[in-house]
N, C-alpha and C positions, 0 to 999 in steps of 0.2 A: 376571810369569809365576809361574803358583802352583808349588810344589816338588811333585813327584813321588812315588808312594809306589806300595809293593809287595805284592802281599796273595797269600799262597801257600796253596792251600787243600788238605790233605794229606786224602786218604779212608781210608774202613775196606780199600775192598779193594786199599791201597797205590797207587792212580793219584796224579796232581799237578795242581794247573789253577794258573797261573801268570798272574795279573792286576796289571795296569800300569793308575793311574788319576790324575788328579790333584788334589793336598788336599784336602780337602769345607769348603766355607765352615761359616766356624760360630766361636763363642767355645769355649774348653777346656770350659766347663761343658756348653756344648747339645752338643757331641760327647761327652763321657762319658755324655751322658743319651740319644743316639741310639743310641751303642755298646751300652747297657748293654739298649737296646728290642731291638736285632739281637740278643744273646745269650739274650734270653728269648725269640724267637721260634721259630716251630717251625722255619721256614726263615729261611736267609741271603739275603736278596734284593740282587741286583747289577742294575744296567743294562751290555749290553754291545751296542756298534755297535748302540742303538737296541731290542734286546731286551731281556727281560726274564728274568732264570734265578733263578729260584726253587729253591736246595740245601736237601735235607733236611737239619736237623742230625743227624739220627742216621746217615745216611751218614759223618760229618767226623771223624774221626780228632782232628784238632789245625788250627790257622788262623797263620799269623805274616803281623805286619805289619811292612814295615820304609821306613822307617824307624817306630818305635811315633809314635800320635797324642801331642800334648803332654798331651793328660788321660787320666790309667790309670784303672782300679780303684785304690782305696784299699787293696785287700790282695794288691796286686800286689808280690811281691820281686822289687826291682831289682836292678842290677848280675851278673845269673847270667850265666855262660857254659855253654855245651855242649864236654863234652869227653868223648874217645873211651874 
């Protein structure tokens, strides 16, 4: 059973969309190379129950994934935490 992962997509006008999907096959490197195609694109494209949603980025606020994919960005700082 592939591991689970969480993708919270936070907007400009403060709403939340809360998606549950499971791991995307793929080697660390073709996922840092598809990850890195979603962030230049103008939209985030998802499949959801069979559709298609197509988000504007400049709606997006910020995106978290959790657990994070095993391949970051290269100029990704690890280990932060959020605190109040």
């Amino acid at each position: 059973m592939k591991a689970i992962k969480h993708l919270y997509i936070y907007f400009q006008d403060g709403q939340r969309l809360a998606l549950r999907f499971p791991q995307q096959a793929g080697e660390p490197a073709q996922i840092a190379r598809l990850l890195r195609m979603q962030l230049e694109s103008p939209f985030i494209s998802i499949e959801v129950d069979g559709d298609l949603l197509l988000i504007p980025r400049d709606s997006i606020k910020y995106l978290q994934v959790c657990p994070a994919p095993p391949s970051i960005p290269e100029t990704t700082i690890t280990g932060a935490q959020i605190i109040d």
